[in-house]
N, C-alpha and C positions, 0 to 999 in steps of 0.2 A: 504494500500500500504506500502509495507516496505521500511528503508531507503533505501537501495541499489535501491530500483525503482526509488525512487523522486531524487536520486542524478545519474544521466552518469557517470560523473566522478570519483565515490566512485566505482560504480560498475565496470568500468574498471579497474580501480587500485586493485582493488580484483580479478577481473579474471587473470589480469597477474601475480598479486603473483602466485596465484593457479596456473598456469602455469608453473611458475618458477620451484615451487617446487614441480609439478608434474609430468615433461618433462623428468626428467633424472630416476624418480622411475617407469616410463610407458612404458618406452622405447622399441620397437621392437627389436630384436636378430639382424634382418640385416637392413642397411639404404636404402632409399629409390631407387628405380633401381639395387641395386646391389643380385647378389645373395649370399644362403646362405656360398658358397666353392669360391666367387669370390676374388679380390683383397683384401687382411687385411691393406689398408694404411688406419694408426690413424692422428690425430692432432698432430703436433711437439709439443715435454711439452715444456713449456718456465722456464726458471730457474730465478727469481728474486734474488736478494742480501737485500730486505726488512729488515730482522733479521740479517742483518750482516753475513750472509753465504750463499752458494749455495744450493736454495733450488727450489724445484716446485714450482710455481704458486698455484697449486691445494691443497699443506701441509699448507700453512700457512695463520695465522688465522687474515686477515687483508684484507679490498678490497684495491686493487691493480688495476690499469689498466697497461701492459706494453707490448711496440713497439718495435719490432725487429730493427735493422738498415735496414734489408733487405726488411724486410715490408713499412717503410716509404721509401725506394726507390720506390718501386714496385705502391706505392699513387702518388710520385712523391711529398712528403711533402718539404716544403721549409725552415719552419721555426716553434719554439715549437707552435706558438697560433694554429699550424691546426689539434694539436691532441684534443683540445677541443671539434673538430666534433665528437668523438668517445670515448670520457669520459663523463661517469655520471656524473651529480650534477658538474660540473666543469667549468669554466669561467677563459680564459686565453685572456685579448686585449691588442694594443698597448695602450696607454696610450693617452689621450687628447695633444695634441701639441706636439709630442715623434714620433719619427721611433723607439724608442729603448727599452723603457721604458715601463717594466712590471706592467699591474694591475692582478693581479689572485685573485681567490675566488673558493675557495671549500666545497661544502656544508653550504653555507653564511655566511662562514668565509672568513676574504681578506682583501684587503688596499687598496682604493681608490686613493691616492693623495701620492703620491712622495716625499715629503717635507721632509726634514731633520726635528726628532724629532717623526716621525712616525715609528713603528716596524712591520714588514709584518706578516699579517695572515697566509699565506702559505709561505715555505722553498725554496727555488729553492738551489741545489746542481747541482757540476757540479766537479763531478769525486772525491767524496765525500768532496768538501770546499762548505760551506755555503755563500752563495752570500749577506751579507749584507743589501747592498741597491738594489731599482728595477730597475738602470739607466743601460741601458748595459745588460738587462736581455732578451730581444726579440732573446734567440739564436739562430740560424742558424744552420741547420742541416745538417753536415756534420761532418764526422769521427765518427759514432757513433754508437757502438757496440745495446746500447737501451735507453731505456727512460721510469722511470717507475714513473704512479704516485701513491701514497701509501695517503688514501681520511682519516681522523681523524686526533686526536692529534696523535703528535710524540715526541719523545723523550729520551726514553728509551735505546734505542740501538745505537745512532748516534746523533752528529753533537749538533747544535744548538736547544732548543725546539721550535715545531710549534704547533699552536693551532689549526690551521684550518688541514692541510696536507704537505706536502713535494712532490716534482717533484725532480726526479735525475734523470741528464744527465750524462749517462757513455759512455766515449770514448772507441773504442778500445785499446788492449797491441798490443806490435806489436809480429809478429812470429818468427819464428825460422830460417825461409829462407826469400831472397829477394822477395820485394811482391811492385809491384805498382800499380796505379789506376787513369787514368785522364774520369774526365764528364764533358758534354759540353750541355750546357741548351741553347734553342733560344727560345723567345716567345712573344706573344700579347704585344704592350707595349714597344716594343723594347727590351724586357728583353735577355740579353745572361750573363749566368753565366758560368764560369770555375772552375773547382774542379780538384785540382793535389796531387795525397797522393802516399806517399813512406816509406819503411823499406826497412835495411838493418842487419844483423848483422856482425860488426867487430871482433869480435871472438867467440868460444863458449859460454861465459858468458855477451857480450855485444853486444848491440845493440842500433838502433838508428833510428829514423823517424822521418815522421810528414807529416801537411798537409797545403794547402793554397788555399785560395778560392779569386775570385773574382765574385763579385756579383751587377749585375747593373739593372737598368730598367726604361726606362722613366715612366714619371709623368702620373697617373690617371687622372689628367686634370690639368689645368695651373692657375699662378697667372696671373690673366687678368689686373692688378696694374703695375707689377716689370715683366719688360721684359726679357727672358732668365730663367728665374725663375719656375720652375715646381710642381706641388702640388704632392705629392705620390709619390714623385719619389725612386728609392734605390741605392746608389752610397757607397756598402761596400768591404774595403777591408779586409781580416780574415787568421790567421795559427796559428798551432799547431802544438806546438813540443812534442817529447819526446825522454826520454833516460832508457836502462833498465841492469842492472848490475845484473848479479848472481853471489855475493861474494862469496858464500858459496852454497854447495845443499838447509842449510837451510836458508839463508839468501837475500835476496835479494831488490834493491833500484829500484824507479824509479823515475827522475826528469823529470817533465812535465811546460810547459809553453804556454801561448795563447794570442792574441793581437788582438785587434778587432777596425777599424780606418772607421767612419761611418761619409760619409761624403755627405749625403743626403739632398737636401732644408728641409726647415722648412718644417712642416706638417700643416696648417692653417685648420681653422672649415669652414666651410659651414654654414652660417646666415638661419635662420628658419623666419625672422621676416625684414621688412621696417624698412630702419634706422630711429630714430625717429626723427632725426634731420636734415639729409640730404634726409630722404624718398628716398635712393637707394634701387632696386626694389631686390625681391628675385633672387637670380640665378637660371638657367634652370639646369646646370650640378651640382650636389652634390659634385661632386669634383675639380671642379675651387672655386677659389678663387679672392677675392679685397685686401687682406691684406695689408697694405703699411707700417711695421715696418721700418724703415729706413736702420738700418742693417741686411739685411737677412740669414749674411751664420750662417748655423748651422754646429759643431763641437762636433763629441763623438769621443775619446776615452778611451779602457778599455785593462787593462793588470794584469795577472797574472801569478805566480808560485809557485810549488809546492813541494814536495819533500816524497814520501810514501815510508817507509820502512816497510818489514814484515819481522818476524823472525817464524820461525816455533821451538820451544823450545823443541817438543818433539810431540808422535803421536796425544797428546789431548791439548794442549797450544798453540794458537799459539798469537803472540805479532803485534800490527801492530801502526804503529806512522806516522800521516798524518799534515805537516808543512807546511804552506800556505801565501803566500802574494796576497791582489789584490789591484788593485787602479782604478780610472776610472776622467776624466772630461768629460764634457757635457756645452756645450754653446748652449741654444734654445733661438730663435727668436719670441717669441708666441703674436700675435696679437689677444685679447681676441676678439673684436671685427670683425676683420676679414673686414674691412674698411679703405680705402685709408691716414683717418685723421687719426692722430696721439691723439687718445681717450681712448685707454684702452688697450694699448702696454703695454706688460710684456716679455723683457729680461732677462733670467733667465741663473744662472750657478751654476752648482754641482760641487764639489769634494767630493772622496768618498775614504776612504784609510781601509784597517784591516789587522791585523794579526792577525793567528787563529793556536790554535794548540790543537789536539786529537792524545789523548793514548786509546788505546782498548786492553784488554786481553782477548781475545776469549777463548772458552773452550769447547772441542767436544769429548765426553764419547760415550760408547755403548748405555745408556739410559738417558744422558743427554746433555745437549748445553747450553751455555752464552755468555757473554758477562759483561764486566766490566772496564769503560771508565773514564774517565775523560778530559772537552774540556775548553779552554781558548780561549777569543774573545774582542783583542783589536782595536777598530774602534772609526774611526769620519768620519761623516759627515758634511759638509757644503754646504749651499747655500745662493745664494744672488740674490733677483730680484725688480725691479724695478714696479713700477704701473704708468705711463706714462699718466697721464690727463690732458695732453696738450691743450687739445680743452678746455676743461670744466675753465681750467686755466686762459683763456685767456677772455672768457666769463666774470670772476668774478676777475677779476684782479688780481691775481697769474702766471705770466707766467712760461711756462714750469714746473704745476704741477707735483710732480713726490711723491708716497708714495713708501717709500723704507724700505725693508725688509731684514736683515739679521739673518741667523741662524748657530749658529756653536754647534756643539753635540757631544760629546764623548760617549763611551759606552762603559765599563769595564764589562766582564760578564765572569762569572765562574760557572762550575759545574761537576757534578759527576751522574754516572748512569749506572745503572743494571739490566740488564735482563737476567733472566734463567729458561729453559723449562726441566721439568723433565719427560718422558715416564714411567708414572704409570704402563701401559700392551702393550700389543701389539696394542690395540686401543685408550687410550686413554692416555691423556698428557696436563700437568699443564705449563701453564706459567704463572711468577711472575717480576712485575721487578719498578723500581721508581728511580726519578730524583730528585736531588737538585740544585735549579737556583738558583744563585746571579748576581741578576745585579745594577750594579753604571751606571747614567745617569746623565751627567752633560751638561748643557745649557749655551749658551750664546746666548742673542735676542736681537736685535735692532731694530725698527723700528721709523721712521723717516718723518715728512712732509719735502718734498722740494721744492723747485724752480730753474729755470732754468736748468732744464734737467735731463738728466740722470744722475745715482750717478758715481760715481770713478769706480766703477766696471766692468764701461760700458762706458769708457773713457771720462767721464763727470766731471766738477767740480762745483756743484749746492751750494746754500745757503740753508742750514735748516732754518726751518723757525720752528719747533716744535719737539721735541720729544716723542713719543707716548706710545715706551716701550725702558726699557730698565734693562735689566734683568740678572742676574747671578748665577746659581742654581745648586744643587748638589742633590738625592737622591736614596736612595737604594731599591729594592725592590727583595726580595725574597720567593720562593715557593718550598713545595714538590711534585710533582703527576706523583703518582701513577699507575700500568697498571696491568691488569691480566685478563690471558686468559686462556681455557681451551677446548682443541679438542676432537669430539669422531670421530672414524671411523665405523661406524656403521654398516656396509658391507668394502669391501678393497674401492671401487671407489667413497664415499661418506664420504665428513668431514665436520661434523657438528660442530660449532665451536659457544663460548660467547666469548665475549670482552668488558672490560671497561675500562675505560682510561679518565684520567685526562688532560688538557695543558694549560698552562701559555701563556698569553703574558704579557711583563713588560709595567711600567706605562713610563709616558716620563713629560714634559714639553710644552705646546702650544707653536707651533712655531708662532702662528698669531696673540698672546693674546695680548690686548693691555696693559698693566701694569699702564697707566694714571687713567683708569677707571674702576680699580678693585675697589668693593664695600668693603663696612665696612663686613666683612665676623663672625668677631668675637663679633662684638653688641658692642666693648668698645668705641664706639664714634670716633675713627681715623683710619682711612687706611693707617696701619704700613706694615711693609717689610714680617709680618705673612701674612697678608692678600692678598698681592701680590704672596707670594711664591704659596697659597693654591690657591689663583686666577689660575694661570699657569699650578700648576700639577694635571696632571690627572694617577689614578691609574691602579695597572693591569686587564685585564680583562680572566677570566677562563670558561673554557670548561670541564662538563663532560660529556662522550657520553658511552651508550650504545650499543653491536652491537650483533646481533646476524645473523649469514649466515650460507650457508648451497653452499658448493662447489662439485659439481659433476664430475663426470665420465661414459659414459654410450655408446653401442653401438659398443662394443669391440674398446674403444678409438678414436671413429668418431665422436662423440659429449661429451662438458664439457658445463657448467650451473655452472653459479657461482653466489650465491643472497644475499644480505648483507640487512638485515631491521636495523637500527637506531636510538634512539634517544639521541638529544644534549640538555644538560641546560644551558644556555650561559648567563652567571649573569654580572655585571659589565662592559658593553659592551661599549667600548671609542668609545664618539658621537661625529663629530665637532658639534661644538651648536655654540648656546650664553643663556647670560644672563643677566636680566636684572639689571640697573644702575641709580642710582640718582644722575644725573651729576652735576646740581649747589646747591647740597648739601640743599635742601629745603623738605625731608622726604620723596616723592615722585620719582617711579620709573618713570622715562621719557622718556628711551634710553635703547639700548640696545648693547651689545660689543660681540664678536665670541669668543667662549672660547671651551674649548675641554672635557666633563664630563664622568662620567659612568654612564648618564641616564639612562640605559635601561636593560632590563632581556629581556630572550626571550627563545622559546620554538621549536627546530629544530625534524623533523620527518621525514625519508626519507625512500626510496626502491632504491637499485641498483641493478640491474639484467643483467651480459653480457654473452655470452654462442656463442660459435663456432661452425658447425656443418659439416660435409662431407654429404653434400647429395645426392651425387649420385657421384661413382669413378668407374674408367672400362667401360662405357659404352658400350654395348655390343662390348669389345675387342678392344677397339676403343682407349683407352687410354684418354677417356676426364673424367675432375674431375670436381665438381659443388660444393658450397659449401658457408655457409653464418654463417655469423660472428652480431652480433647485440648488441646491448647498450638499457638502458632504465635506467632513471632515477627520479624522482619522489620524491620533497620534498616541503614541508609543516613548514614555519618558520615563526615565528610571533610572535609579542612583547609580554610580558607580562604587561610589563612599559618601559614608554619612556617618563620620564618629560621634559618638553619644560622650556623655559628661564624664564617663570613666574612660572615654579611653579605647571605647570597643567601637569596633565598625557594625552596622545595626542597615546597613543599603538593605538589605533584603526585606527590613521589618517596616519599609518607611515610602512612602510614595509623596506625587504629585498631590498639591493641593490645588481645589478647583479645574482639575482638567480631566475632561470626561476621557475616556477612550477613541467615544464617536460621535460628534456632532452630525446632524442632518436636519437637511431641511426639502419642502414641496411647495410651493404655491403654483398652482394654478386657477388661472382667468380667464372668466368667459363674459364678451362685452356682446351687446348687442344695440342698436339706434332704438330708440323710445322717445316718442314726442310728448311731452307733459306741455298741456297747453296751448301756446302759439309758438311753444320754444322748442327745437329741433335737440337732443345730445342725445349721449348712449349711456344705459343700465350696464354695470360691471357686476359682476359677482366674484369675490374672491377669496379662494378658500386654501389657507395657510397651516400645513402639519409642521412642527419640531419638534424633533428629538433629541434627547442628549441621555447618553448613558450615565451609569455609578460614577459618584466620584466624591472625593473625602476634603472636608471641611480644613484638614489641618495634615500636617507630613505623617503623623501618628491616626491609623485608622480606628476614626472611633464610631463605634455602630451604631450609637444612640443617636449621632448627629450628622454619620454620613448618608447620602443622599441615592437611592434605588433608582433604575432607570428609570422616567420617563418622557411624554407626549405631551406636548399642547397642541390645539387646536382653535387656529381665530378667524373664525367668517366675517367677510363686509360685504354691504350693498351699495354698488353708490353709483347715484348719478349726477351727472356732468353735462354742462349745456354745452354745446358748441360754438357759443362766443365766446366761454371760457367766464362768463359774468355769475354761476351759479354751479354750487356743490352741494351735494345733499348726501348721505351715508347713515346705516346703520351697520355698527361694527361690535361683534361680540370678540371676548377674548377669554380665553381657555374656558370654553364651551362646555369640556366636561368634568369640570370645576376640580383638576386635577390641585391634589395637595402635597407639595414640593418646598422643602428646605432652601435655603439660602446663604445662610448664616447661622451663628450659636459660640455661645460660652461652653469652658468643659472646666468647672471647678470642683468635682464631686465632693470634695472633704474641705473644703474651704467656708469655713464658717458655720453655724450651728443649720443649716438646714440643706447645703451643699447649694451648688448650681450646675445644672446640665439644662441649661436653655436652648430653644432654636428660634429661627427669626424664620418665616415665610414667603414666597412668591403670590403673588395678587391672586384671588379666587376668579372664580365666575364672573364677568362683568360685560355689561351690553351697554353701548351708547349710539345718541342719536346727534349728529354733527349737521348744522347750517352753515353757509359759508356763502358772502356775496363778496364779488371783487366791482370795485365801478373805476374803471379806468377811460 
């Protein structure tokens, strides 16, 4: 019997390649239903800005997934995490105790934990500024020309470096004539959102808009604790400005700004487990809650602006310089516990501040294109929160336990970077390009035992009773990587494309290391201020990937096939840990402290395969169009080494977190012309399957909170006039009100009642969408 018999799973995985890449070289002359002299409508090409210019989807040698605005209207998407249905290898949730607060992972690369002192695996941009921190990152989709996400290292061509991928949110520019646009959402849940967007221009070279949303919707279920108090609920207010001057034919500015004021209940877990000490029984509903933190309201605010100018220099130069501020607070009420007593309360507050600035000299010849950049990024981050073990305190005569943690972080980072693609012949073309990072990371950490309550931060004035860490550290850490890529076209509709690419992430400082009980690191018999710095810092961690795809065209432009195979070496990989400690100093390891390492190597192998198709347009004269759109993703990541706190290597016992094995995706749409009225457009129906298999919350597989395969399912109706002046939709999402993890705490023996919380994916929900544009 051959492998492929004894393994299903290998053998699937091998027929879909074969498929992939045999769908668009097989291809029949006409699509299914249609004849051979009937209708020629192709696929709209999508033009991505990936390489820093307006290019096809289909030229450039990168996978890419990206959303029309038109398209996520026509889903009825609400907010970024729902393109994740429809992206390979991709992991986009709200974050544990967050409405707002980004965890992403791409290709099992990502950031788990929020903390100041951590640097995100994947980029989030939004109108080319790099987003810092993940607080304020769940954005909201609206005004939004597309959204593309670009799956590897990046770097080369834009912005900040990411090791895992980058996601850009691009807003619309506004037109040339007056153009408004109000939508009006009613739905399940009480949900009713309002959307008001406008342009104007005040004279031939200027202009002016923007947009503002309000966005509500009651609670997925209730605090059954704190009356009036809703779990899930969304209470956002959001707008967008902009301003756009033509100085000059070649010259031109635009000042943009956005403010996002979220002011939603807390987000509480749902207990997996009997309290261990009260024996309160599980809940029936996943999305009520007991929580009883004392203070409930939760508080985000986020703002930025921005300021882009381009010069066009000449027909092959052009210059563009992008000047950015953001800032953001966030006040969460997170009760780990999720229990009435006051046991494993953690109020938590962020501030988040950067200035960011990039220079670009673009450069576009008859057979060649670049790019040549330089970006500066001055940030900090802080937080402070509290560990509230009140109960446990009181038990052991400590009242008003409280472990208190502060972290304040700066982040100086500088660099330079270039890319440029040379067109060797008519088919084939080089690209070349590399990055220099410098980054400064400077800490300050505190942590602290208390009593008597909450610290100063949280309007408290307690007694320390110990100090745990206490810390103040600076270090620099720099890298070069490298990219290069090379296209052939091998026929005009087929580009076959290598890619290799390098990406950094820099090192930081443990925000949660205790500094009391850092070990003798150096053998000279005393735990000095070396010993503690090296205690604390952990290094950078680097990605190099290999890729090799193969992007099609076929069917006189009624179907494209786009496949990307992959692999990553991911060395260095920053673990939280711990490690072990000889705490009364008698030669013996006793104890152990959370420390932050590069235990681990590891070994990434993936297929991405998305492809579009018109499968039947014209029907017999009939004017109906059919057509399916689909996703598949498939990866293969697993340690090489993963030392644990003693000492041992444990790669066998430890996996990815947040990466399924197999992402998939289907939609298919069936449009037809419908005349409502005196008004001419066409009925869509569109009906969207995802999948994603098992995959575990944290590197350590924990059953209670890791996540079983499944399926959503999100139908829409919508129709569309044909002036483009009116949209109507009705859009149901996970129809069969599948119940799916996202998030979770694992504190089991931590405080008198434990915590093994989880956080949820949205239920059942159906809405009804208006939408008039009057231009």
């Amino acid at each position: 019997m051959s492998a492929l018999q004894k393994n299903p799973a290998r053998r699937q995985l091998s027929l879909a390649i074969a498929l992939a890449i045999a769908t668009p070289l097989i291809a029949p002359v006409t699509a299914l239903g249609q004849e051979e002299d009937g209708n020629k409508g192709v696929i709209e090409e999508v033009t991505v800005t990936a390489r820093r210019r307006d290019e096809s989807l289909q030229d450039v040698p990168i996978a890419v997934t990206a959303f029309s605005g038109a398209e996520l209207a026509r889903i009825g998407a609400t907010d970024l995490i729902e393109i994740t249905q429809t992206t390979p290898n991709a992991t986009l949730e709200v974050s544990r105790g967050t409405n707002t607060t980004l965890s992403a992972f791409i290709r099992g690369v990502g950031q788990q934990d929020p903390v100041a002192g951590f640097e995100a695996g994947v980029g989030i941009y939004l109108d080319d500024v790099y987003l810092n921190r993940p607080q304020a990152a769940v954005l909201d989709i609206y005004d939004v020309e597309r959204i593309e996400v670009l799956r590897g290292p990046q770097g080369t061509l834009y912005g900040r470096n990411t090791i895992g991928g980058a996601i850009k949110y691009v807003t619309k520019k506004l037109g040339t004539e007056p153009e408004g646009k109000v939508k009006f959402t009613a739905g399940t849940y009480g949900q009713l959102d309002l959307i008001l967007t406008g342009s104007t221009p005040l004279s031939d070279t200027f202009r002016v808009g923007g947009s503002v949303a309000r966005l509500t919707r009651d609670g997925f279920g209730d605090n059954l604790n704190l009356s009036g108090i809703e779990n899930y609920n969304k209470d956002v207010f959001a707008l967008r400005f902009s301003a756009e001057w033509d100085a000059t034919p070649n010259l031109s500015f635009r000042l943009s700004g956005d403010y996002v004021e979220d002011d939603s209940d807390p987000r509480q877990g749902h207990r997996l487990t009997v309290g261990n000490f009260s024996g309160a029984p599980i809940l029936s509903d996943v999305f009520d809650t007991r929580a009883g933190l004392n203070n409930p309201t939760q508080e985000v605010e986020a703002r930025g602006i921005q300021l882009t100018a381009e010069w066009d220099v000449n027909d092959w130069i052009k210059v563009k310089n992008v000047l950015a501020y953001r800032d953001d607070e966030s006040f969460s009420p997170i009760d780990f516990d999720s229990l009435p007593l006051a046991d494993l309360d953690v109020p938590v507050v962020y501030e988040n501040d950067q200035f960011s600035e990039e220079l670009q000299v673009l450069f576009e010849g008859e057979r060649w294109a670049g790019v040549v950049g330089a970006y500066f990024l001055d940030a900090n981050a802080f937080n402070a929160f509290d560990v509230i073990l009140a109960a446990t305190g009181d038990v052991i005569g400590l009242p008003g336990l409280n472990a208190f943690t502060f972290g304040d972080v700066d982040t100086d980072t500088w660099s330079v970077f270039a890319d440029f693609t040379y067109d060797w012949s008519d088919t084939v073309s080089f690209s070349l390009g590399g990055r220099y990072t410098s980054d400064e990371r400077s800490s300050r950490i505190l942590r602290q035992t208390l009593i008597g309550g909450t610290s100063e931060f949280f309007g408290g004035s307690p007694t320390p009773i110990a100090t745990t860490s206490d810390f103040d550290g600076s270090e620099e850490f720099s890298e070069f990587t490298p990219r290069a890529s090379v296209n052939w076209y091998f026929n005009p509709n087929h580009n076959l494309y290598f890619t290799y690419s390098e990406g950094f992430k820099g090192g930081s400082f443990d925000p949660r290391g205790q500094t009391s009980l850092a070990p003798d690191l150096d053998g000279d018999g005393d735990v000095d201020d070396q010993d503690i710095f090296s205690f604390m810092l952990f290094e950078p961690e680097t990605v190099d990937t290999f890729e090799i795809g193969l992007k099609s065209t076929a069917l006189d432009g009624r179907l494209t096939s786009n496949l990307a195979v992959f692999f990553s070496d991911y060395t260095d990989v920053q673990i939280p840990g711990s490690v072990g400690v000889d705490s009364d100093g008698d030669g013996v390891v006793d104890t152990f402290v959370g420390v932050t390492s590069n235990a681990a190597d590891a070994d990434i192998f993936g297929v991405e395969w998305e492809g579009r198709a018109i499968l039947a347009q014209d029907l017999a004269h009939s004017g109906d169009d059919l057509s399916l759109a689909w996703t598949f993703g498939y990866i293969d990541a697993e340690y090489n080494e993963f030392i644990d706190a003693f000492g041992n290597d444990v790669a066998d016992e430890r996996v990815f977190q947040n990466t399924p094995d197999l992402t998939a995706s289907a939609q298919l749409s069936y449009s037809v012309p419908l005349e409502i009225g005196t008004k001419s457009g066409r009925l869509s129906f569109i009906n969207t399957l995802s999948h994603r298999d098992e995959h575990s919350q944290f590197e350590v597989p924990t059953p209670q909170l890791d996540q079983d395969t499944y399926t959503l399912w999100d139908f829409s109706v919508v129709w569309e006039d044909d002036s483009g002046h009116w949209r109507a939709g009705l859009h149901g999402k996970n129809l069969t009100d599948e119940e799916y993890k996202v998030a979770g705490y694992f504190f089991p023996n931590l405080g008198l009642e434990g915590s093994i919380t989880a956080f949820y994916g949205n239920p059942r929900q159906v809405m009804a969408t208006v939408e008039y544009n009057w231009f």
